[in-house]
N, C-alpha and C positions, 0 to 999 in steps of 0.2 A: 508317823515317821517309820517308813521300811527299814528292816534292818535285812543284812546277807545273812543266806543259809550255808554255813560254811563254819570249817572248823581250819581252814588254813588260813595265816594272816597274807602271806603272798599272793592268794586270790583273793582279796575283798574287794566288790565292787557293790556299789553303794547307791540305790535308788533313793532320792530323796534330799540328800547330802548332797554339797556344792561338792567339784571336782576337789575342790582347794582343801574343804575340811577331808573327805576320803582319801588324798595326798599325804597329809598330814597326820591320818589317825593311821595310817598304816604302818607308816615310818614309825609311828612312836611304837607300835606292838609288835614290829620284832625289835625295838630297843628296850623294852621291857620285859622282854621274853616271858615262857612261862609260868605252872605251878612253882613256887616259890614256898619253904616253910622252916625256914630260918627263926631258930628261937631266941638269937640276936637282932631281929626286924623287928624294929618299934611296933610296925603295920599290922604284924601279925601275918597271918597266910597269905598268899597273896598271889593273884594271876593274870594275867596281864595286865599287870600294875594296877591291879584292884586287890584291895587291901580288904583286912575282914574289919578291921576299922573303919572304911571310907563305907563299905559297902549297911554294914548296919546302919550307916546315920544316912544316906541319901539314898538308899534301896528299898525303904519301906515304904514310897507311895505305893496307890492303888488304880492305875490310870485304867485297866482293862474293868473295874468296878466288880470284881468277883468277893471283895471282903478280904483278900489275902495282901500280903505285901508283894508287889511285882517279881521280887526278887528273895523271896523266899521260893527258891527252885524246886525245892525239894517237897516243899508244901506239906513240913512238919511243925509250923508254926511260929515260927522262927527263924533269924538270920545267922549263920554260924559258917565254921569250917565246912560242909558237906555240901553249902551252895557255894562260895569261892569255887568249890572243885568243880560243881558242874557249869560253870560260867564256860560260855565259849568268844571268839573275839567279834561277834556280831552285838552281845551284851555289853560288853567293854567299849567297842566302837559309839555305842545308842549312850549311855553314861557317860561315856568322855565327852560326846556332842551336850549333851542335855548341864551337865554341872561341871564345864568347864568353858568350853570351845564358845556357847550361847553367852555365858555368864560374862566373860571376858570381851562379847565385842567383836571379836576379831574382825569378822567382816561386816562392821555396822560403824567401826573407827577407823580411822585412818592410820591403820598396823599393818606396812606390808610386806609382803613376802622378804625375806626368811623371818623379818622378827616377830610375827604374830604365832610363828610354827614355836619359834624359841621361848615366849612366853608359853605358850599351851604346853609345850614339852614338861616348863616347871612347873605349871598352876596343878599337873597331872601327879609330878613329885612329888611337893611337898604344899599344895594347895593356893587359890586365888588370891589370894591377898600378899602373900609371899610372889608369888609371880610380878606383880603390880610394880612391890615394894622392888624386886630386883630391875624390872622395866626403870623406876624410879631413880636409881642408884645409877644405871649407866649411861641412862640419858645425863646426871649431874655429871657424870667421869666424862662425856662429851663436851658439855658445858664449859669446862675448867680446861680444856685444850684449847679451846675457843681465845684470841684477843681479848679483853675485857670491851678495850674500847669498840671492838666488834659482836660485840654479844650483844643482844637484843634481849633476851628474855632472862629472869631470876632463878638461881637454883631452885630446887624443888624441896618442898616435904615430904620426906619419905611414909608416906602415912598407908600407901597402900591403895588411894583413891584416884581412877583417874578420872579427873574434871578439866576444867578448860584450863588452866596454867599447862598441866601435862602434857594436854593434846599439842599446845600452842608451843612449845619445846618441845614435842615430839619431832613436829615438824620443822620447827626451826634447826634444829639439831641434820635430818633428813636432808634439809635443805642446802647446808653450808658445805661450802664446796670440797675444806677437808675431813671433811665429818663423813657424814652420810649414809648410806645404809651397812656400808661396811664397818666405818668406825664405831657407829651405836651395838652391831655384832660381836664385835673386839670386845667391847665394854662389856656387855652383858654377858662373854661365857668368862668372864675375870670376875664380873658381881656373883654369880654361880659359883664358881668355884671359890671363892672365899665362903659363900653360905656352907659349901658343904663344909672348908675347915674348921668353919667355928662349930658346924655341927661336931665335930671329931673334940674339939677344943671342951667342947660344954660336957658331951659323952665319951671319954676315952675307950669305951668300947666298942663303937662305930668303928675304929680305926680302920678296919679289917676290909672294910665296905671304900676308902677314902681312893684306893687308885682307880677302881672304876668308876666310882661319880666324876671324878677329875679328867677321865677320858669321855663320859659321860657330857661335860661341860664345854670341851674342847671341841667335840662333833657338833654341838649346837648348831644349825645353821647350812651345816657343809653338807 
């Protein structure tokens, strides 16, 4: 997989990657903006929206087979602050693809545009299974506008898995005529934004962080 030699996210262009995912990871990297090191950030350091959390647990393969961790940048032996910093958004763009954008599907399920970009947005935030569960949550906030006596398919289990129930009310949801791509959008930057208040709810020290996730959650899509 090519990645750009570039250190501006408003140039990436992207050999290798579908138009759709290089659309998508761009958007998200100036919505994540840069170095970040907030000692309120659960994450830790963090640069375009790579965390020195995410980066030490899925940054230590060895695909180039040199004995080192890929992404020990620095090649001191170790994942820490000093690689975050030397991260540029061609590493970010290759990691969001590889443990996020693949992991999820997108282009291998029937998730289409905006909501496969809206899922990856979150899976990017606060992780893959989290994304699923909120994919989850507003396909049922569709469900329950629905008739009953015109409903087709069962609420979901929010478990985070998407298997054939999901997909099958994916689509059904997609399908119905006041639903559809829009209203399943509606729902999930309102599943979003609730995640963030309970995150606020659970940690009252988040607080500080809640207007921008909530503006964060309203851009979803648009």
């Amino acid at each position: 997989m090519s990645q750009p030699n570039t250190n501006s996210p408003s140039e990436i262009v992207v050999e290798g990657y579908s138009p759709r995912y290089a659309g998508a990871a761009k958007k998200l990297l100036v919505v994540e903006g840069g170095l970040s090191n907030d000692r309120d950030d659960r994450g830790g350091i963090t640069k375009f929206g790579v965390s020195l959390r995410f980066l030490a647990a899925e940054g230590a393969f060895d695909e180039d087979g040199d004995g080192k961790a890929d992404f020990d940048l620095d090649m001191d032996g170790d994942i820490d602050g000093q690689d975050i910093r030397q991260l540029t958004p061609a590493n970010a763009v290759f990691l969001f693809y590889r443990c996020f954008w693949q992991r999820l599907g997108i282009e291998t399920l029937p998730i289409p545009a905006p909501i496969g970009e809206m899922v990856f947005d979150q899976a990017v935030n606060g992780g893959v299974v989290t994304s699923r569960k909120l994919l989850q949550r507003a396909i049922n906030s569709c469900l329950m506008l629905i008739p009953a006596s015109q409903c087709k398919v069962g609420l979901l289990k929010v478990d985070g898995a998407i298997g054939d129930a999901t997909i099958a009310a994916l689509r059904f949801v997609l399908a119905f005529p006041s639903v559809g791509t829009g209203g399943l959008a509606t729902c999930f930057r309102e599943a979003v934004g609730e995640r963030y208040r309970a995150i606020v709810r659970r940690w009252p020290d988040q607080q500080k962080y809640l207007n921008g996730w909530l503006a964060r959650a309203d851009r979803l899509g648009k």
